[in-house]
Structure formats: C-alpha cells, structure tokens
N, C-alpha and C positions, 0 to 999 in steps of 0.2 A: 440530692439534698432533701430536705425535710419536703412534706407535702405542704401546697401556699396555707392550708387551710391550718395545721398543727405547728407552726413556728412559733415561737416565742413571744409572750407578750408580756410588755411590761405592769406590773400590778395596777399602776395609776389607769392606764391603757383599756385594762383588762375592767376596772370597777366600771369607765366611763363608756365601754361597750354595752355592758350589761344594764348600763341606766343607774347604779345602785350609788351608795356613798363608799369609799375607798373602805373606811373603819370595820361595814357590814362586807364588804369582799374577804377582809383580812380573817374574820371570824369562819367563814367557811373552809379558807386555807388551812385555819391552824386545827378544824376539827376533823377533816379528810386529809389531811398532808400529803396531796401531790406533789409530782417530780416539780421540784423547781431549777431553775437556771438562768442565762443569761439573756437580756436583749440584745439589739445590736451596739446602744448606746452602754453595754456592759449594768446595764442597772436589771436588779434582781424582776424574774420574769416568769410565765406558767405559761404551759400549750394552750394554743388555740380550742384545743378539743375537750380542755377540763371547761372553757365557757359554757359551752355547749350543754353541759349538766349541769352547771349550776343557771342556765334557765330552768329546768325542767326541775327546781327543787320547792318541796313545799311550800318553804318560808319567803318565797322570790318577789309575791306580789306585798307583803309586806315589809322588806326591806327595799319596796319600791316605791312605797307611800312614805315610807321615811325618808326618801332624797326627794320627793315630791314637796316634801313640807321643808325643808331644807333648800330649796330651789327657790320656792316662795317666800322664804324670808330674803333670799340673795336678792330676787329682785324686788322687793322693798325696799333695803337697804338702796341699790342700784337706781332705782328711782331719783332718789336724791341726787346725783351726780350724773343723771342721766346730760347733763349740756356738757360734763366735761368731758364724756365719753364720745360726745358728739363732735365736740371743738376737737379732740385727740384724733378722732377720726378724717374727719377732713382735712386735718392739717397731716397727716400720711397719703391720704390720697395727692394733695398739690406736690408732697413730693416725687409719689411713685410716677404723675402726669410728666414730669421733667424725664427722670429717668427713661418711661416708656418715647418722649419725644426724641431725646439723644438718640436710643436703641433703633427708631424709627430712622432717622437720619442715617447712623448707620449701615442702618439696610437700603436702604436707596442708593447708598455712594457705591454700592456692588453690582447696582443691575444689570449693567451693559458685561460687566466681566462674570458675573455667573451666563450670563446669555451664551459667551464664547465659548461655555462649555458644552454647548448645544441642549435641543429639543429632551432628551428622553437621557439623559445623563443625570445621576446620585447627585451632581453640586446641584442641578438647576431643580431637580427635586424637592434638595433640602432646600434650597433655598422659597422656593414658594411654598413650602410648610410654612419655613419660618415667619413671611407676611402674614396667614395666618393666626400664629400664635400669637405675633405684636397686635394683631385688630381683635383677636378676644379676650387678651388680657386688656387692651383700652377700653372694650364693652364692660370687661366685670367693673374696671374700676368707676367708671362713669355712673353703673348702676349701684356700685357700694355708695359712692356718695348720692344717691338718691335715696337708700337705704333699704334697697332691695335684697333678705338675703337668700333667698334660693338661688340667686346666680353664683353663690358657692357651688353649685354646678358647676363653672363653666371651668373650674381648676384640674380640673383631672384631664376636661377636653385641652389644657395645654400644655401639659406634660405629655400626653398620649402626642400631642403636633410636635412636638420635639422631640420626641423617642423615635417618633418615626423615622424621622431626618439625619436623626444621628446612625440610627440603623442602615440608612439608607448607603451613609458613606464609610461606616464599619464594615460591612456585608458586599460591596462594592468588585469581587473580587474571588466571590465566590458566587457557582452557580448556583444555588438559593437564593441570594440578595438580588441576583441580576433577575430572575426569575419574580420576585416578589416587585424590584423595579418597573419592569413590564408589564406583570397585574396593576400594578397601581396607577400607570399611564394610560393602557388599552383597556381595562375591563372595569374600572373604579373600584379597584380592590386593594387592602392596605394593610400588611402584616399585622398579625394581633398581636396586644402588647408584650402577653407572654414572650413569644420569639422573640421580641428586641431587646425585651427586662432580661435575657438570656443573656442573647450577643454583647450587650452592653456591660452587663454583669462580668461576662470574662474577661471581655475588653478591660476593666477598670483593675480586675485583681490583678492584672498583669503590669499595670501603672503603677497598683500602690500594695505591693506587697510587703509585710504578710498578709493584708486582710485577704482571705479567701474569696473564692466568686461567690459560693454560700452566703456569706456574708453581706457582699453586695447588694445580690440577688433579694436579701430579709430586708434588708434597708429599705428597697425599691417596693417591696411586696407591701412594706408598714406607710409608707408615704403614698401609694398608691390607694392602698385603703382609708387612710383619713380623708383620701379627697374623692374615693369615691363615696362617700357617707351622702352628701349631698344631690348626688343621682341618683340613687339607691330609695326607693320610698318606702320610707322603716318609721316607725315610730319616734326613734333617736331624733331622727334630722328632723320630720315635726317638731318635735318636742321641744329644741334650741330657739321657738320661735312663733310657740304660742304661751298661755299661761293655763292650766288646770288644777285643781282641788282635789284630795282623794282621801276618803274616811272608811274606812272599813269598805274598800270594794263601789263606795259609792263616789260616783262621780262629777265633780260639777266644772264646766266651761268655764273660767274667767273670760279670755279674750284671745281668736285666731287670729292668724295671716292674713289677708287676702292680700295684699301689695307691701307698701312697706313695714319692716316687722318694727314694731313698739319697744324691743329691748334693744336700747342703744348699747349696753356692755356686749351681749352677744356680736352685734355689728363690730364693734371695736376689734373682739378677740377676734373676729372673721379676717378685717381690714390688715391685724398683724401678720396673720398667717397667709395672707396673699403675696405678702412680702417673699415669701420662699419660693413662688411663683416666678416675681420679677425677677428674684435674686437669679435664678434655675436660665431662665431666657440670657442673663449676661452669660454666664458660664457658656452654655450650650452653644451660643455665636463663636465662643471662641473655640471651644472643644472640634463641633463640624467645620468652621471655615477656614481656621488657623491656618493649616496645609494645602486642604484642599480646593480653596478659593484661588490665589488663597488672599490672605489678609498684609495690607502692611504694617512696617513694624508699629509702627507710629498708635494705628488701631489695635493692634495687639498691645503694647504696651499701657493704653488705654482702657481694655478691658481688663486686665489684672490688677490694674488700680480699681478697679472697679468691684473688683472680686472680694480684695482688700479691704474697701470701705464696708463693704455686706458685713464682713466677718469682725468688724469691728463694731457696727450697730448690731449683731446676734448679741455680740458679750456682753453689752448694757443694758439689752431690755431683760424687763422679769415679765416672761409671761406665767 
C-alpha cells in the first residue's frame, strides 16, 4: 500500500493541517494542479506529500495570518455562547459517565471467566488492556468536564489499549502473536501499532468486503493521526487553545493555557469527538470477547443495540 506518510488527504483535512483557511488551500491546488483523488470517506483528496510543499511555499506565513484573523473573529463571536457551549458540553459528558458505568459493569461480570482462561493467555491479556482503556477514558472525561484540553492526549492512548487487545486475540495463533504475547507479559513489551493497524486491517477486509485492507489500513492511519495531534507538540495542537494576533510577521499574545483552556467551542468540538472513543470501546468489547470469552447472548445482544444507538446519534449531529 501507499507509504502512512503519502495517503490521501481530504482537502478540508489537508487546509486544517497546514493551519491555513480551506479557500487559501484551494488556490494553491488550482494553481500547481496536483494528482487528486480519493479519501477513504470517498470525498475528493491530495497526498500527504504535496503538504509538505505547500509549507515550504512563499506565501504560507501569510495565508497563515489570514486564518489567524479569521480564528479571532470565531472566537469573538464564540465568546457569546461560550455557557452554551459549556451547558452542551457537560450535558455529553453525564451521558458518556452512564455509558462508561454500564461498560464498567460489563467488564466486571467477566473476571472470574477471563481468569479461567489462565495467567499468560490472548483473553486474560485483552482483557486487562481493556480495564485499562475503561479507567482512561473515565479520566479523559472527568478532566474534559473540568475543562482540561491537553488530555485530548489520552485518545490515541485508548485506541492504541484496544488495538492491542484485539491484536492480541487476531494473532493468537500465530507464532508472531504468541511471541509478541510473551514480550508483553515477561519483558513489558507491547507490539507497535503499525503491526496490529496491519493484522487488524486484514482481519476487517476479510469481514467486509470489497473494502480492501488498503483501505482499512488509511481509515486507521487517518483516525490515528487526528488523535495523535494532541501528543504530538506542534504548534497546531497549541494553537486550538490559546489566542494570538499576527500583523505582518508581528506577533502579540492574547492569552495561553496553563490549565483549563478559555475556549469552551474548542472544548465542546474535543467533548464530541471523544464520543468516537467511547463509541470504539463498545464495538471492540464485542469484536475481542464475542467468541473468545466468550460473551452471552444476552451481552452480546446488548452491545449491538448499542452499536445501533452510536450510529444513530453520528446521523444527527453536525459537526
């Protein structure tokens, strides 16, 4: 497949990497005409590696003061609705609290039968990933409603705890998987994501064909990178969460971070996008334990209703 770094990115994708406003993206497109193509979401898209140049282009720091001035009208604007941004906010967190308590529940009614699968066994593996990934997605949310947002960090650490898991009982069966299972037990060592965004990737196009593993594989590559934005210390992920001024090159500080950040919209869009998080932890319960637990029907039945309701609150929001 494509190298991670030259896949496909969608335009919207592509401006909000570069920092710039979509309109100033579009004008370099149409005067270089690179190869375009698809994303995975099929909406029109440019490689990773025509980014890359259009940093390095002349005009880059002033089509970067113009989303700057642009940013700062939004959050004036945003200002004024800053409590309903906040009311919006908390009132997803008390929901996602429920969700993560069922999920908790959940996981507790399996201990004594992931144990019977013994010490250094792929179930009892995942399954203590998965504890886990339920206590850092209850930290992030606890600190989203205190309105912390660098712990947009801590999303990619729970995808990465359930890749792993799922890896763990994919690869179960092969000597690599058994091999990476006994690094992980005896030496504290724990496949990289690559290898499992692999395994997993085949594993899926084999589920849901036609989509390719290719395809998968870009899925997992592009959701990987929006949440690793937040670990990453780039100017971007500053940027969502202080305020600055910029006049010809000249710079002036409005107001940083230091704990909780001052734009309740950014916190908001953060608090939705967490959502894909908790949604990802239903799925993945069912996906590793279904068989391999395995689960009754009753909990399985359970979690696909659960799947169901996800897919039904995605089609109504606008983000």
């Amino acid at each position: 497949m494509t190298k991670p770094k030259d896949y496909f990115v969608s335009f919207s994708d592509a401006a909000h990497i570069l920092g710039i406003i979509d309109d100033d993206f579009l004008q370099w497109v149409n005067v270089d005409n690179p190869e375009i193509g698809k994303d995975y979401l099929n909406k029109k898209a440019i490689r990773y590696s025509y980014l890359e140049k259009c940093a390095l282009k002349n005009d880059y720091l002033t089509k970067l003061e113009n989303s700057i001035r642009l940013e700062n009208k939004e959050i004036e604007n945003s200002l004024k609705k800053s409590e309903l941004y906040k009311k919006e906010r908390l009132s997803l967190i008390d929901l996602y609290t429920v969700c993560i308590h069922n999920l908790t529940n959940l996981h507790k009614k399996y201990a004594k039968r992931a144990s019977l699968h013994g010490i250094e066994s792929p179930v009892f593996a995942a399954y203590l990933l998965f504890s886990k990934a339920i206590s850092v997605l209850s930290c992030l949310c606890e600190n989203l409603k205190q309105g912390y947002w660098y712990v947009g960090s801590m999303l990619r650490e729970i995808d990465e705890t359930l890749d792993v898991a799922l890896y763990f009982i994919l690869s179960k069966d092969k000597n690599s998987g058994k091999l990476d299972l006994i690094k992980w037990y005896r030496l504290g060592s724990s496949p990289g994501h690559y290898k499992c965004r692999k395994t997993i990737a085949e594993w899926q196009s084999r589920l849901t064909a036609p989509i390719s593993q290719d395809n998968h594989e870009i899925l997992m590559i592009s959701l990987y990178n929006k949440k690793s934005k937040f670990i990453h210390p780039t100017f971007n992920a500053i940027r969502d969460c202080i305020q600055i001024s910029c006049n010809h090159g000249d710079v002036t500080i409005e107001y940083l971070c230091y704990g909780v950040s001052l734009r309740e919209q950014r916190l908001w869009e953060l608090t939705h996008f967490t959502r894909s998080s908790i949604w990802t932890c239903f799925q993945k319960f069912l996906l590793i334990f279904a068989h391999s637990m395995p689960l009754d029907q009753t909990d399985m039945d359970y979690l696909v209703q659960c799947n169901r309701e996800f897919l039904e609150m995605d089609s109504k929001l606008e983000w």
